[in-house]
C-alpha positions as CSV (number, residue, x, y, z in Angstrom):
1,X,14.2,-44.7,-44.1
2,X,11.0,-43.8,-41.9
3,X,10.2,-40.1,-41.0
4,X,8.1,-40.1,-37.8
5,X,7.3,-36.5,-36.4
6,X,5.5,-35.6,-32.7
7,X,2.1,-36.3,-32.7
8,X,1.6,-38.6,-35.9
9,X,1.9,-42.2,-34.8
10,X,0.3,-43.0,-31.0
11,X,-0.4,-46.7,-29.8
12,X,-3.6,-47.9,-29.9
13,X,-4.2,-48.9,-25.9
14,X,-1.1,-51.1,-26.1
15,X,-0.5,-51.8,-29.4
16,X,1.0,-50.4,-32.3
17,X,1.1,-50.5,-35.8
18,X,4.1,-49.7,-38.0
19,X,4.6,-49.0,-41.5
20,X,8.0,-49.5,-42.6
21,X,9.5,-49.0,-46.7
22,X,9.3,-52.7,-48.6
23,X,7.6,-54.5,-45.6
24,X,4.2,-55.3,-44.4
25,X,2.5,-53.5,-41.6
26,X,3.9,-54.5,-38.3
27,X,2.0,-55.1,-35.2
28,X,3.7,-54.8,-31.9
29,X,1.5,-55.7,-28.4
30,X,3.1,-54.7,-25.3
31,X,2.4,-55.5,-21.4
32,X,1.5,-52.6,-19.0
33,X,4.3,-52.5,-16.1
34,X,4.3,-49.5,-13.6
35,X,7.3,-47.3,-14.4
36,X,9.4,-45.6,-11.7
37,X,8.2,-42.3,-10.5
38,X,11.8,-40.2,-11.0
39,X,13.3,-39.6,-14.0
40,X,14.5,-43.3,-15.6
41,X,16.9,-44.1,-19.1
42,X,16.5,-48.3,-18.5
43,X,14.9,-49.3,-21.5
44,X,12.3,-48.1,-23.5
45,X,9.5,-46.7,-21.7
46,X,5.9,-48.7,-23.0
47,X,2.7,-47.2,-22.0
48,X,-0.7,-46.4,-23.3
49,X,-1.5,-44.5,-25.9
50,X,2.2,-43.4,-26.3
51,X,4.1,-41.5,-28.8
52,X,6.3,-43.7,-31.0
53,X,8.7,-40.9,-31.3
54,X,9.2,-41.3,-27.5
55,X,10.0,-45.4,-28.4
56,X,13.5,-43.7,-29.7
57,X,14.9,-41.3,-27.2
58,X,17.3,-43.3,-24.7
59,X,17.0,-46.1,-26.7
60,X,20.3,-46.6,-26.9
61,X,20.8,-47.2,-31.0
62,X,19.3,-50.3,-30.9
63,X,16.4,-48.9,-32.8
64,X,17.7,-46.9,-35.3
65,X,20.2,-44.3,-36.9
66,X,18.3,-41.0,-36.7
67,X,19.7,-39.1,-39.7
68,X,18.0,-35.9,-38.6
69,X,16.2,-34.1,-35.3
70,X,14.1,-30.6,-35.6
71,X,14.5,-29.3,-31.6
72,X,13.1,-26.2,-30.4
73,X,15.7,-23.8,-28.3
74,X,14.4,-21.7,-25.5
75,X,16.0,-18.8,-24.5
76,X,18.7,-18.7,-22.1
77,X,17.6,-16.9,-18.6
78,X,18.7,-13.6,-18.2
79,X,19.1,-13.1,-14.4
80,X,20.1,-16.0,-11.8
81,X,21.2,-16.8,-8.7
82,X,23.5,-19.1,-7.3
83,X,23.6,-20.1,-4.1
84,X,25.5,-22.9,-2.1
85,X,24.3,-23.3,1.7
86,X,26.9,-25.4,3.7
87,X,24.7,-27.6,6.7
88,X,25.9,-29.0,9.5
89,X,24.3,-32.2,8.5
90,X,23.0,-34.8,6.0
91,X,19.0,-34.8,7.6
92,X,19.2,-30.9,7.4
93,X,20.6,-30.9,3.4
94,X,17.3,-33.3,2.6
95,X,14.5,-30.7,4.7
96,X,16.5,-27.9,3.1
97,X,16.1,-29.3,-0.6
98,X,12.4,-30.0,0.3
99,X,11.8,-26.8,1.6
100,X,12.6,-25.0,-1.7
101,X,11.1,-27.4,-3.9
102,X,7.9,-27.2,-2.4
103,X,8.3,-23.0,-2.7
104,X,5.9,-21.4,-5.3
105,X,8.8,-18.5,-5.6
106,X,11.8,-20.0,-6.2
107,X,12.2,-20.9,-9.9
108,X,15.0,-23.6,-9.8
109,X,17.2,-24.7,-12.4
110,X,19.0,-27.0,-10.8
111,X,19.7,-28.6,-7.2
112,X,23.1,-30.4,-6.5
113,X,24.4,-32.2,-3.1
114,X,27.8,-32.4,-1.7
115,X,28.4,-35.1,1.5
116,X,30.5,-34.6,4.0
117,X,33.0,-37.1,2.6
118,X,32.9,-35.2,-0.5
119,X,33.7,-31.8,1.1
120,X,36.7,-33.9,3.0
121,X,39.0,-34.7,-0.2
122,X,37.8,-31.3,-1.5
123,X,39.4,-29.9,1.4
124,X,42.3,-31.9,1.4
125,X,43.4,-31.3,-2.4
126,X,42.8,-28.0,-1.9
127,X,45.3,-27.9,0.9
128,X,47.8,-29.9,-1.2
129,X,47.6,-28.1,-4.6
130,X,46.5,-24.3,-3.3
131,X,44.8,-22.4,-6.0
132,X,46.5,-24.2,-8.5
133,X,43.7,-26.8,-7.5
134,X,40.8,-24.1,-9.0
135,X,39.0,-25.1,-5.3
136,X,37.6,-22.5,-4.0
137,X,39.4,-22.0,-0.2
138,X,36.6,-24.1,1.9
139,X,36.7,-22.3,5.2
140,X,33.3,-23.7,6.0
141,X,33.0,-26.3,8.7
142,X,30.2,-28.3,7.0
143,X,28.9,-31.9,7.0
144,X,27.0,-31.4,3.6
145,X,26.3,-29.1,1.0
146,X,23.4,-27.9,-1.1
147,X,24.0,-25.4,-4.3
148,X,20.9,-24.1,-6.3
149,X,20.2,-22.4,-9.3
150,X,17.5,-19.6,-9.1
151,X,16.4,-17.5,-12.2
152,X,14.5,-14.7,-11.5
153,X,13.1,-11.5,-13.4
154,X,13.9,-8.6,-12.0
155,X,15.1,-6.8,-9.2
156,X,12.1,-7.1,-7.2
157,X,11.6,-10.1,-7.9
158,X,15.4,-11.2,-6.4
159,X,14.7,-9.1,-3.4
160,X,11.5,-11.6,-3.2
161,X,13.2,-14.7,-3.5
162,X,16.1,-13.4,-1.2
163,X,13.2,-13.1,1.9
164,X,11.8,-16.2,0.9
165,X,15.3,-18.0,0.9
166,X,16.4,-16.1,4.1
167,X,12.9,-17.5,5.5
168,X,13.4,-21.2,4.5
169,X,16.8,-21.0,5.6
170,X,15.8,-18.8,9.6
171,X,13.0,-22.5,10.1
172,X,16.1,-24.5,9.8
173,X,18.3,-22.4,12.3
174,X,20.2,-21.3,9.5
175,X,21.2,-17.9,7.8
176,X,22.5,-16.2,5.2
177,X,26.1,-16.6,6.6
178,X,25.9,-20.1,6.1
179,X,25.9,-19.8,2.5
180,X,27.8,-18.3,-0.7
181,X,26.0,-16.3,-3.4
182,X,26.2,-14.9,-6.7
183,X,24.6,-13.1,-9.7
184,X,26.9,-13.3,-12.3
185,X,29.2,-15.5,-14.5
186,X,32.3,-15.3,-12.3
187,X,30.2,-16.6,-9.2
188,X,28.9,-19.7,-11.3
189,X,32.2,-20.5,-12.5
190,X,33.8,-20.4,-8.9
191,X,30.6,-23.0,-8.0
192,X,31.0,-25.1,-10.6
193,X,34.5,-25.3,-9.9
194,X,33.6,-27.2,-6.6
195,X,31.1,-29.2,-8.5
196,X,33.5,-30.3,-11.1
197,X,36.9,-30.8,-8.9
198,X,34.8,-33.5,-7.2
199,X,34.6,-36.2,-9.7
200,X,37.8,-35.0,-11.3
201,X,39.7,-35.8,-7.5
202,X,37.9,-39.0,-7.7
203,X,39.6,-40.0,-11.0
204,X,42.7,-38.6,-9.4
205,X,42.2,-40.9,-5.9
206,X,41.6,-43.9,-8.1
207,X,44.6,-43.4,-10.7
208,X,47.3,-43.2,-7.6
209,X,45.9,-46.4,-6.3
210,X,45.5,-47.9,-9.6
211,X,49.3,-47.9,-9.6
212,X,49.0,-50.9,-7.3
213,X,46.5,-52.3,-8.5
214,X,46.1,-51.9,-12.2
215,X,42.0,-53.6,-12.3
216,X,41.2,-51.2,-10.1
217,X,38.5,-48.6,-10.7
218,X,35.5,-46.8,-9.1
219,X,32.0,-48.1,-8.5
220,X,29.4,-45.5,-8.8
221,X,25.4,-45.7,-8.9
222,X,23.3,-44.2,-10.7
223,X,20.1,-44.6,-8.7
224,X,17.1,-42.3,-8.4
225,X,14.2,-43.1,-6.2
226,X,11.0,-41.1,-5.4
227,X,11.2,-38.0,-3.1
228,X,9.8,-39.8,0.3
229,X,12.5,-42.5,-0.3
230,X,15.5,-40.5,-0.4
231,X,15.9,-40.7,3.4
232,X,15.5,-44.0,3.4
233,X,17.6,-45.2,-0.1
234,X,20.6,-42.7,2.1
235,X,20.6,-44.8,5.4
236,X,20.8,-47.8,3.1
237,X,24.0,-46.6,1.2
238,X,25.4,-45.6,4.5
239,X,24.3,-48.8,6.6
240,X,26.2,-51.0,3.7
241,X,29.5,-49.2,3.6
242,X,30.0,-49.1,7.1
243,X,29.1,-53.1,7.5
244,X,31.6,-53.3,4.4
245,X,34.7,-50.7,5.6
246,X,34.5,-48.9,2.3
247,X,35.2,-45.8,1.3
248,X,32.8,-43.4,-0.8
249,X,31.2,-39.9,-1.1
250,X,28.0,-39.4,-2.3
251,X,27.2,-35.9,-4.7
252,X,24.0,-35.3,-7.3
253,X,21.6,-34.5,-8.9
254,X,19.5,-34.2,-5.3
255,X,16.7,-31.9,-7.1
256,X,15.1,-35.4,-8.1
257,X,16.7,-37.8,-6.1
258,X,19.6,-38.9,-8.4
259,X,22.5,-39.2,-5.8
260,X,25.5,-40.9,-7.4
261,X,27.6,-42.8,-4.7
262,X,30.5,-43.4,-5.8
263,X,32.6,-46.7,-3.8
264,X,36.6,-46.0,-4.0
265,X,38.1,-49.6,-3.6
266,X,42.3,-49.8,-2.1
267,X,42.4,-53.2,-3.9
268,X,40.8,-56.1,-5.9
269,X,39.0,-57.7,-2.7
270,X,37.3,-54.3,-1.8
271,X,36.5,-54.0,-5.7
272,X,35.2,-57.6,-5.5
273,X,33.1,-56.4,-2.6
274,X,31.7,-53.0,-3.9
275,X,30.5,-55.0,-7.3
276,X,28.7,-57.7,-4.9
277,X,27.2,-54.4,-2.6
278,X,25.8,-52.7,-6.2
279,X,23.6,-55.6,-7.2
280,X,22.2,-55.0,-3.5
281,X,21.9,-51.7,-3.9
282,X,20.1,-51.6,-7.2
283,X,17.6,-54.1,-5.8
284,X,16.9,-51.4,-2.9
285,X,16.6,-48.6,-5.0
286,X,13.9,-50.7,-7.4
287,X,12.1,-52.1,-4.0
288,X,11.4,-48.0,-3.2
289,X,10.4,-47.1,-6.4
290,X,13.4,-45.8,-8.2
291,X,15.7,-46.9,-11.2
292,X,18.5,-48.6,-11.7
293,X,19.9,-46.0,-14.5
294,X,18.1,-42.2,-14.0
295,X,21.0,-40.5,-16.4
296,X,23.5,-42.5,-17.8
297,X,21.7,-45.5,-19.4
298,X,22.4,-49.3,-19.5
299,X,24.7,-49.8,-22.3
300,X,26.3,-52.7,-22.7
301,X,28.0,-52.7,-18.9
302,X,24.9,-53.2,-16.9
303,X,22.8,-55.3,-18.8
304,X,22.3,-57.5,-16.1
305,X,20.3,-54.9,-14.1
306,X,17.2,-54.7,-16.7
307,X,16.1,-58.0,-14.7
308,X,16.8,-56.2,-11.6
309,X,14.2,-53.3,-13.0
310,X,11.2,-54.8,-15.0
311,X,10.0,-58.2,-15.0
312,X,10.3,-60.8,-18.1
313,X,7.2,-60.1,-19.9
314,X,8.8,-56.1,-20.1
315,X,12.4,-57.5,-21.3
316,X,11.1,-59.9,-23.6
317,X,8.5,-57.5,-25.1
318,X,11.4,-54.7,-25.7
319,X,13.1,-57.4,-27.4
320,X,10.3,-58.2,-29.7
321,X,10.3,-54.2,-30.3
322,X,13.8,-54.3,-31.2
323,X,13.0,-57.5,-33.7
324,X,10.3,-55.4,-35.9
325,X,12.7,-52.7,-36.1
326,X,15.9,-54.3,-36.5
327,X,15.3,-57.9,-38.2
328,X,19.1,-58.8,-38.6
329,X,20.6,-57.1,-35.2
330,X,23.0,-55.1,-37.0
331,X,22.0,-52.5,-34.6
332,X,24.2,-51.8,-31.1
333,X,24.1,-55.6,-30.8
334,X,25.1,-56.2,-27.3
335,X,23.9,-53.0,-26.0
336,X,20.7,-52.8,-23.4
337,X,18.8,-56.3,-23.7
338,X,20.2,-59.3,-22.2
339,X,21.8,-62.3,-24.3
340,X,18.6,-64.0,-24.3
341,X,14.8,-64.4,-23.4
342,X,14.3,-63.6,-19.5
343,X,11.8,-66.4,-17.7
């Protein structure tokens, strides 16, 4: 068992050294590669003069069983405001989310994004199921969504981020009656309603089809790229499901760029397609900058886009990582590193 703490064990430059119980000291040299600019889990992240603790966290297992974590809580903020602004478009959802993160006001917590085809089967279950649906009655008519969350201190301080929002929103054309608010537990829960009942109607679209076609499941991304690519990484997604006839919505994590489009195939061909239009997709997102994986890791599933991310001498140096660590590979075998060297 090692114990290594914040702070005690950095790499030399690009190397480090390792002390491990009943074993010589181990020297691991790794090759600078430029990392995406969002937030990334593919692989371990190698740079100079790094942590080693920070060699463990999204690592997947392959490293280690960590048998115990010290974490620091912070408190929980007292006073916040949510807020979802309906748009009449996709290009105004992107200025509007730019807008506020480039206020020196607005504290955010968190930025989500709803597309137009999302707010469609919202819509429609809602009109099927009623409020036995737990969809809040969309009466909007909106081509994309935006929610926020905004903590704030006091009451002067929300009527100060209230004229700043009703500013960012009046250089847009829009207003405050484009847009739902709330201060208190029963507002988030309604808004997190909408933000949950999307993925769950998903599931729901794809189980009724999968009645046909038992193979059949979603394709989702799980993308990020750099803020002045997310225009372009969009018209991309939408540009290759049109070409294709497929069917998808697109909903996120917009604050830094981590949309997840998700592709609903009718049948195996369409599913055959969607796989073929990921690889694509993933090589476009790397090409601006971004990451194949910014949440959900690699896994075992999507091993074959660590090529698509970092070049050999990165792959093949994580596997040499893995080797001083975990001699035998009784460790996740399987899981993040392909079968074998990359050349």
């Amino acid at each position: 068992m090692t114990r290594i703490k914040r702070g005690t064990i950095f790499a030399d430059k690009c190397c480090f050294r390792m002390q491990f119980p009943n074993r010589p000291e181990s020297r691991f040299e790794f090759p600078l590669h430029s990392y995406p600019e969002t937030k990334n889990t593919a692989g371990f992240i190698l740079t100079e003069k790094m942590d080693a603790i920070d060699l463990f966290i999204g690592s997947e297992g392959i490293l280690g069983i960590i048998t115990e974590v010290e974490i620091r809580l912070i408190p929980k903020p007292e006073n916040r405001l949510y807020t979802v602004v309906w748009l009449p478009d996709e290009k105004q959802a992107i200025k509007l989310v730019s807008k506020i993160r480039e206020s020196n006001r607005l504290e955010i917590l968190a930025l989500e994004y709803f597309d137009k085809h999302s707010i469609e089967i919202l819509k429609k279950r809602r009109n099927q199921e009623g409020s036995s649906s737990s969809i809040p009655h969309l009466d909007f008519k909106a081509n994309a969504a935006v929610f926020f969350d905004c903590i704030y201190a006091d009451e002067n301080e929300l009527i100060e981020i209230s004229a700043e929002f009703s500013s960012i929103l009046s250089n847009q054309n829009l207003s405050l009656d484009d847009t739902w608010s709330g201060l208190d537990d029963s507002d988030l829960r309604r808004m997190k309603a909408l933000r949950h009942a999307l993925p769950e109607t998903i599931n729901m679209i794809i189980a009724e089809r999968k009645k046909q076609c038992p193979d059949l499941h979603k394709i989702s991304t799980d993308f990020a790229v750099p803020n002045d690519s997310l225009n372009e990484m969009l018209d991309i997604y939408h540009r290759a499901m049109k070409k294709a006839s497929l069917e998808y919505v697109i909903f996120g994590h917009i604050g830094n760029n981590h949309l997840h489009m998700n592709i609903l195939p009718k049948n195996a061909t369409e599913l055959k397609l969607a796989k073929e239009l990921y690889i694509e997709l993933a090589f476009e997102a790397v090409r601006l900058g971004g990451t194949v994986s910014a949440e959900h890791g690699i896994g075992r599933l999507k091993r074959h886009l660590m090529p698509v991310q970092y070049p050999p001498e990165m792959i093949n140096a994580m596997r040499t990582l893995k080797n001083i660590f975990d001699p035998k590979g009784l460790l996740n075998p399987g899981v993040l590193l392909p079968e074998s060297n990359v050349s």
